[in-house]
C-alpha positions as CSV (number, residue, x, y, z in Angstrom):
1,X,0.0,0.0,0.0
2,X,2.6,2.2,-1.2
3,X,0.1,4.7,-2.8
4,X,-0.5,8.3,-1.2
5,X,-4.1,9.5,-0.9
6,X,-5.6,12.8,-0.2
7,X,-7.7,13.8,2.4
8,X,-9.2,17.2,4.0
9,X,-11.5,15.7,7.1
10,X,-10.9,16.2,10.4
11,X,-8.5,14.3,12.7
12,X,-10.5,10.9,13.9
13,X,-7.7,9.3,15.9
14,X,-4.9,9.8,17.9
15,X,-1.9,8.3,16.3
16,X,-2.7,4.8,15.3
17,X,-5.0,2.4,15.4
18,X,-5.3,-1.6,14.5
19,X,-8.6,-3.7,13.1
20,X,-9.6,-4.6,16.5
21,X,-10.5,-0.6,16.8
22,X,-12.0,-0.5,13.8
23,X,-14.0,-3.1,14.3
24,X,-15.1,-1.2,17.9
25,X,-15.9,1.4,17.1
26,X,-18.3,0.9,14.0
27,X,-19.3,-2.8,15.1
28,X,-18.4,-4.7,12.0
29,X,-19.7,-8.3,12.8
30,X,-16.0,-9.4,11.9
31,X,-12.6,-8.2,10.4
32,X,-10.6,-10.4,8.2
33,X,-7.3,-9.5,7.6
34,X,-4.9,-11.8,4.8
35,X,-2.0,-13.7,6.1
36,X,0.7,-11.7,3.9
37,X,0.1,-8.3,5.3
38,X,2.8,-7.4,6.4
39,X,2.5,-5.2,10.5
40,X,3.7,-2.0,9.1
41,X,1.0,-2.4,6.2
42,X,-1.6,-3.3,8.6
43,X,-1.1,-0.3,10.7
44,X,-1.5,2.0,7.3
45,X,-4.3,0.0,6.1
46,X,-6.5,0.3,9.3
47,X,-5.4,4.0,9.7
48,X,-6.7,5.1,6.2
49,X,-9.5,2.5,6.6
50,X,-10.8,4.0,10.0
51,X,-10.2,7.7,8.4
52,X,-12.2,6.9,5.1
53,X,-15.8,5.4,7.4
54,X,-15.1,8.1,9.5
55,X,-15.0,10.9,6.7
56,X,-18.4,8.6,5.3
57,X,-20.3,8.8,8.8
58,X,-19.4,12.3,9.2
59,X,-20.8,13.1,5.4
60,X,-23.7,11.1,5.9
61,X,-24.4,12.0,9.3
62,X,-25.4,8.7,10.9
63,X,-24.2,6.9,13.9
64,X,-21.5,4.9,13.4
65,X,-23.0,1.6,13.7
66,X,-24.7,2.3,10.4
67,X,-21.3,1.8,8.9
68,X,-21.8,-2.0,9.5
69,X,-25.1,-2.0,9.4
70,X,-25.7,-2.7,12.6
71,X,-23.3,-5.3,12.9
72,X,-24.3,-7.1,9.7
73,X,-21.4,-6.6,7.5
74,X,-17.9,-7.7,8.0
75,X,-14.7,-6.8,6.6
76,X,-11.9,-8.2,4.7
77,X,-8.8,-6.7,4.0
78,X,-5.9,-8.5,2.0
79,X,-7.5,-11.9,1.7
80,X,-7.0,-12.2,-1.7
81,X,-9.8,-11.8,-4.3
82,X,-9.7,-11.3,-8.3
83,X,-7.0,-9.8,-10.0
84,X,-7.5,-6.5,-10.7
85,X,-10.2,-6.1,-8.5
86,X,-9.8,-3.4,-6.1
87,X,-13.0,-3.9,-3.9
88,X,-15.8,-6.4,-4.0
89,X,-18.9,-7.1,-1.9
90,X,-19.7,-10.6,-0.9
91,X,-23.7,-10.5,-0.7
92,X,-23.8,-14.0,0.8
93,X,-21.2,-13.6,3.3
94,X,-22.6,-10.4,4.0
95,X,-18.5,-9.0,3.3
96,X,-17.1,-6.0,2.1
97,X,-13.5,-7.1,0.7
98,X,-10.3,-4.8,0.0
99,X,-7.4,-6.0,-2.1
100,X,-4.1,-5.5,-0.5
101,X,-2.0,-2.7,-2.8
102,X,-5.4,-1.7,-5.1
103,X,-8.4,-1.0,-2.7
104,X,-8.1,2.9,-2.2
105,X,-10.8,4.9,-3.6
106,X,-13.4,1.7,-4.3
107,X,-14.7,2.0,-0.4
108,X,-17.8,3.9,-1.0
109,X,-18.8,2.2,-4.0
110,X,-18.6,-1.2,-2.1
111,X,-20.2,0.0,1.1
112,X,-23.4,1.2,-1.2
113,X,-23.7,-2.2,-2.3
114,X,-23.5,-3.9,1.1
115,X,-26.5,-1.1,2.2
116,X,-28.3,-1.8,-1.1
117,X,-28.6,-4.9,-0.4
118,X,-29.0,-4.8,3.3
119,X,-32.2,-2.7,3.0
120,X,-34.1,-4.9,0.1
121,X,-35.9,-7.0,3.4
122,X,-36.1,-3.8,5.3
123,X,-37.8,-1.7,2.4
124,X,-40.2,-4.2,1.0
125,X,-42.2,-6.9,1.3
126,X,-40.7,-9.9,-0.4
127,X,-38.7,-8.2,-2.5
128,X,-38.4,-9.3,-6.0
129,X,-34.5,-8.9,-6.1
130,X,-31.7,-9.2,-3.4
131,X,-30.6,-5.5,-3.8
132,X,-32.9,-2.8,-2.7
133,X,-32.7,-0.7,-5.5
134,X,-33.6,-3.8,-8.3
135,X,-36.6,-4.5,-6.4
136,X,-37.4,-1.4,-6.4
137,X,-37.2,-1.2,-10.4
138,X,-39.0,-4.8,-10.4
139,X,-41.9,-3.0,-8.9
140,X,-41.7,-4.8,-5.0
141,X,-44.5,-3.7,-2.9
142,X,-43.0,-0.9,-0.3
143,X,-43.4,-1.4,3.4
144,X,-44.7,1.9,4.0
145,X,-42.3,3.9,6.5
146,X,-41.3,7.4,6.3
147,X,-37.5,6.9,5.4
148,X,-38.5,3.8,2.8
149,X,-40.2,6.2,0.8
150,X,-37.4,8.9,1.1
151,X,-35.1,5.9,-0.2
152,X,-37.7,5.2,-2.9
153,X,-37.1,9.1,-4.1
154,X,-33.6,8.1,-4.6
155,X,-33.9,5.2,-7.2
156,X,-36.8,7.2,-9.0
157,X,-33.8,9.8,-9.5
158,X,-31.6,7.1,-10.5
159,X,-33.3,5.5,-13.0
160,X,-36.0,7.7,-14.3
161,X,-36.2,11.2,-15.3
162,X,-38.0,13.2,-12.9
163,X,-42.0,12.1,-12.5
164,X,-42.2,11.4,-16.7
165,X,-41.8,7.8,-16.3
166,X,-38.9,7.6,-19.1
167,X,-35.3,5.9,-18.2
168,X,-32.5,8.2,-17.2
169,X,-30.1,9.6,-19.8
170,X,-27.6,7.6,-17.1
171,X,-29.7,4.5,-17.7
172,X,-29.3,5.0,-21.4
173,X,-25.4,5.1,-21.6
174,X,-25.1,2.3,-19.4
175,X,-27.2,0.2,-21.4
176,X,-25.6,1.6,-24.4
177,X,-22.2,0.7,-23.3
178,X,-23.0,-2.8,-22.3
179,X,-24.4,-3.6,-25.5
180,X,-21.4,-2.5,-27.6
181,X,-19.6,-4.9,-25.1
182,X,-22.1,-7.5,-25.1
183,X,-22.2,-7.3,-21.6
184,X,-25.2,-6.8,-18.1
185,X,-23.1,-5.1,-16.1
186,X,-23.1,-1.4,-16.0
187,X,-26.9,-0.7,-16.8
188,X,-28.0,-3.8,-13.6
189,X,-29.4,-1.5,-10.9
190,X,-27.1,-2.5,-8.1
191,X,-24.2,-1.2,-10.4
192,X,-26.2,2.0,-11.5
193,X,-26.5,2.8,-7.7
194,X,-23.3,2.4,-6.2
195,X,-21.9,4.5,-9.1
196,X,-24.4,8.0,-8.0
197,X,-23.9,7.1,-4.6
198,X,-20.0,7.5,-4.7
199,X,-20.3,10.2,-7.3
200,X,-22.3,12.2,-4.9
201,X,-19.6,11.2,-2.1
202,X,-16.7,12.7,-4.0
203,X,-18.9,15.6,-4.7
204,X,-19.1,16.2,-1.3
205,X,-16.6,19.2,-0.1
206,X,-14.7,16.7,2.6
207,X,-12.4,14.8,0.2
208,X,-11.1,11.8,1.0
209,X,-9.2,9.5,-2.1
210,X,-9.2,6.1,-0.3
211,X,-12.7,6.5,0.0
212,X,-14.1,7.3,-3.4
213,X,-12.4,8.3,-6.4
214,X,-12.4,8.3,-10.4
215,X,-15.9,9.5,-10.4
216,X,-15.2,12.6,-12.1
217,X,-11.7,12.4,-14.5
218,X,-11.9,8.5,-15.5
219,X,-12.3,6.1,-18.6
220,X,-15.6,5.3,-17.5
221,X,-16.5,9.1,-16.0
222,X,-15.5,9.9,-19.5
223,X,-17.8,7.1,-21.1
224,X,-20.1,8.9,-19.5
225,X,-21.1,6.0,-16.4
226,X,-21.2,8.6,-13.9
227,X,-24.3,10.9,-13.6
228,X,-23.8,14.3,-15.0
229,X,-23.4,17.4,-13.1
230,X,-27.3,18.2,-12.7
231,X,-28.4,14.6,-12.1
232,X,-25.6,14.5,-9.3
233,X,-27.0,17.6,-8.0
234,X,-29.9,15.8,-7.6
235,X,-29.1,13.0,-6.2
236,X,-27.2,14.4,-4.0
237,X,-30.0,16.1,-2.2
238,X,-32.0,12.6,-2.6
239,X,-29.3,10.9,-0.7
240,X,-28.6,13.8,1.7
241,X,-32.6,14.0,3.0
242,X,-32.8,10.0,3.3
243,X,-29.5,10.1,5.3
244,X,-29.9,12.8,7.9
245,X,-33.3,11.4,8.1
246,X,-31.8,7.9,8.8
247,X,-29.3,9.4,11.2
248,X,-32.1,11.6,13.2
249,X,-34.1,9.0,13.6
250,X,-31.5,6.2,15.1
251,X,-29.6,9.4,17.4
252,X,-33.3,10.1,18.7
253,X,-33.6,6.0,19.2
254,X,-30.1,6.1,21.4
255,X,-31.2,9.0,23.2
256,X,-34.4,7.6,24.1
257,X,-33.0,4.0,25.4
């Protein structure tokens, strides 16, 4: 983990810290780290780790058990994985995985997924897809709450143009793209979702590189994967309401008990 990343948050920590504080303080279920980390690289890699959910609960304003969905999702750094591959999400071991050397900047992006698919039992009644947001394009009857519906608001901006009912101009280059590489990938809803989520992250003005990057000045931003500037802007406001309404809630929930 020789790379250098940026950040402009606030100071989290006091000097450094190992797994078994990450995993305290945001409750992760469990923490896997791969047998040929080396100490000095798990030291870093916990350090930029801890900053990066920190800088993400701070932006999204929620306690910071949300971060592991309330002790649902576990972590895996170094454990090997798919060349190339610089973050994945496990959906049926419930684990967000980091490659050692190449997992900076793929956080958020992996993070949405594990809370996409987290919520698809919370948000609906037997949801017609794993991931929140593709039961919510396959039409899943809503449990009817107050922050579901806020949630709701946020795939509608996704995928369709405001209340017309036609597919994003996002949707379209995705689909576009897949079919000149006779591919499902980019246009599947899950994808779609984790992309405007961690484009809205980096659009945020606390910056943080192992977090979330390549949203704005990469191949595929240039290919046009990324939401534009006005569909980020309102998405961003889609994720902000649902999120401080998330975090109210759950602070008023703590204070209460």
């Amino acid at each position: 983990m020789a790379a250098q990343y940026y950040r402009n948050g606030p100071i989290h920590r006091r000097g450094n810290v190992d797994f078994s504080i990450l995993r305290k303080k945001f409750l992760f279920r469990s923490i896997q780290v791969g047998h040929w980390v080396q100490p000095a690289e798990r030291i870093k890699a916990a350090n930029l780790i801890y900053d990066a959910l920190s800088d993400l609960q701070l932006i999204l304003g929620v306690p910071s058990e949300v971060i592991s969905l309330r002790g649902n999702l576990s972590l895996a750094y170094g454990t090997g994985g798919q060349l190339g591959v610089q973050a994945h999400y496990e959906p049926g071991r419930r684990l967000l995985a980091l490659a050692k050397n190449a997992g900076g900047g793929a956080l958020a992006h992996e993070w949405f997924h594990a809370f996409d698919h987290y919520m698809s039992d919370k948000m609906f009644i037997l949801p017609k897809h794993a991931f929140a947001s593709h039961a919510w394009l396959l039409d899943s009857q809503l449990i009817k709450h107050p922050l579901n519906v806020s949630l709701a608001k946020v795939y509608q901006t996704i995928f369709l143009q405001n209340d017309s009912g036609e597919v994003s101009e996002l949707f379209t280059r995705s689909a576009t793209i897949d079919r000149r590489l006779k591919q499902v990938y980019f246009a599947r809803p899950e994808e779609m979702s984790a992309r405007c989520f961690e484009a809205c992250i980096q659009g945020q003005s606390l910056k943080n590189s192992f977090l979330v990057s390549g949203t704005m000045q990469s191949e595929p931003a240039k290919l046009g994967l990324y939401p534009d500037a006005t569909h980020r802007q309102q998405l961003a406001k889609q994720f902000v309401a649902y999120f401080s309404a998330l975090g109210t809630e759950l602070k008023a929930a703590i204070n209460v008990s």
